[in-house]
C-alpha positions as CSV (number, residue, x, y, z in Angstrom):
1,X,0.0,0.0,0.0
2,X,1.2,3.6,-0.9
3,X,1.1,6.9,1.6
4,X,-1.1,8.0,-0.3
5,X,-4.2,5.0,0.6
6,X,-3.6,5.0,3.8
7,X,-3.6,8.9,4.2
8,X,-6.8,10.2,6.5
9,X,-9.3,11.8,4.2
10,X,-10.5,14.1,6.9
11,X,-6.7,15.7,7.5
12,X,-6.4,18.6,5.0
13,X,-3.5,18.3,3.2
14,X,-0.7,20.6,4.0
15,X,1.3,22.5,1.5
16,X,5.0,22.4,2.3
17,X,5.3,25.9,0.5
18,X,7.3,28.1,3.1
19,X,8.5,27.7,6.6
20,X,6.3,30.4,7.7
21,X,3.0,29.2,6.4
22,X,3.9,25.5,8.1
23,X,4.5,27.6,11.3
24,X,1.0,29.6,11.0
25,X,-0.8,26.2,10.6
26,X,0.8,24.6,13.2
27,X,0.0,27.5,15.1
28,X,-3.6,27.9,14.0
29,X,-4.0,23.9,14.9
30,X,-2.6,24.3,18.6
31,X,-4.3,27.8,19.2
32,X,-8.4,25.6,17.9
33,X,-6.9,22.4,20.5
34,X,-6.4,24.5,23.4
35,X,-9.5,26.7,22.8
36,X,-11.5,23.2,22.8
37,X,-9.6,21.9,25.8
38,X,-10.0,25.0,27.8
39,X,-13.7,24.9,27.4
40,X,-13.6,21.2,28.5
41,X,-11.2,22.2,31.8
42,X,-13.8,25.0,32.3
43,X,-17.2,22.9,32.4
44,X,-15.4,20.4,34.6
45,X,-14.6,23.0,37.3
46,X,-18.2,24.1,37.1
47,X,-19.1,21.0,37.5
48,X,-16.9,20.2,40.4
49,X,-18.2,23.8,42.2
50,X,-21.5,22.8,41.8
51,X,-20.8,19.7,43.7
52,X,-18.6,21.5,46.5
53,X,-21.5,23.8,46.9
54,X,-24.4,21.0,47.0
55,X,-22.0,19.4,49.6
56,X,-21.3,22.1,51.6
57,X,-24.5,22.8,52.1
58,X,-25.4,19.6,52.7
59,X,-22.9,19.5,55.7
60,X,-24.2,23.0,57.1
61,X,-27.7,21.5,57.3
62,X,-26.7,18.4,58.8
63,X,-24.7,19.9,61.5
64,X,-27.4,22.4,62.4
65,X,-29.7,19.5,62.3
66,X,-32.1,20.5,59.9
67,X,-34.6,18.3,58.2
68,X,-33.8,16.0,55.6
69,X,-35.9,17.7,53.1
70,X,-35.3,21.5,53.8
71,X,-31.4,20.0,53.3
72,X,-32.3,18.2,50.4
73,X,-34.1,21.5,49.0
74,X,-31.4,23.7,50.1
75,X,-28.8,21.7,48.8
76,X,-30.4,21.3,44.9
77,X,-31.4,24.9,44.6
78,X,-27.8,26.3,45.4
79,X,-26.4,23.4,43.5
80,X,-28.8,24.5,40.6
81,X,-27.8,28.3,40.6
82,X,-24.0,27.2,41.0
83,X,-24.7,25.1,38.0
84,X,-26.8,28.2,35.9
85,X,-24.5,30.9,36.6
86,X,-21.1,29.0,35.5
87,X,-22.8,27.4,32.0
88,X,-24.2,31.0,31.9
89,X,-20.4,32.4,32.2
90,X,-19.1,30.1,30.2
91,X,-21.7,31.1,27.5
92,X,-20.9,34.4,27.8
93,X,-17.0,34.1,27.5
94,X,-17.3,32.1,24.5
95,X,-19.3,34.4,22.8
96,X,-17.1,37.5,24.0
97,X,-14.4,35.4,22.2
98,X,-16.0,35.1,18.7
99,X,-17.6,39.0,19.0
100,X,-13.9,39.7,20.0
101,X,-12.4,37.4,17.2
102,X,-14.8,39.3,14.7
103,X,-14.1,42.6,15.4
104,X,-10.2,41.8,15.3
105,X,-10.5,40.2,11.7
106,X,-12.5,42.9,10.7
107,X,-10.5,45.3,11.8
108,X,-7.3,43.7,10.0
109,X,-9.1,44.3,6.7
């Protein structure tokens, strides 16, 4: 079998022209996988505040010897805000980014 068969379709192919143009693409590629795995690293610390906070509360109910559903209730509701306000943040970063991203390439034109 050849290079060429066993290439992956989905990988553009990339032109060899001029050492700068390689080093822009390899930039571009690194700059699009960090920009995905930051948004990964940022839902899973939302997620793991939300948690924290359900917990917490949780705790501060027990140890002032609440009842098991005013915890419960507690604990979901400030679990459930934790959770709205950090998907809501991270909506709004990401589309400060592209509104931001934009502006920049229209600005280079």
């Amino acid at each position: 079998m050849s290079a060429i068969a066993t290439q992956n379709v989905e990988q553009p192919i990339l032109e060899l022209t001029s050492d700068e143009s390689v080093e822009a693409e390899i930039e571009r590629r690194v700059a699009a996988r960090c920009q995905a795995e930051a948004f990964l690293w940022k839902f899973r610390l939302i997620v793991a505040e939300t948690v924290m906070m359900g917990l917490l509360v949780c705790a501060a109910g027990i140890a002032l010897n609440q009842s098991i559903g005013l915890i419960v209730r507690a604990s979901l509701l400030v679990s459930g805000s934790c959770f709205a306000s950090g998907i809501l943040l991270l909506g709004l970063t990401g589309a400060w980014s592209r509104l931001r991203a934009r502006i920049a390439t229209r600005n280079r034109s």
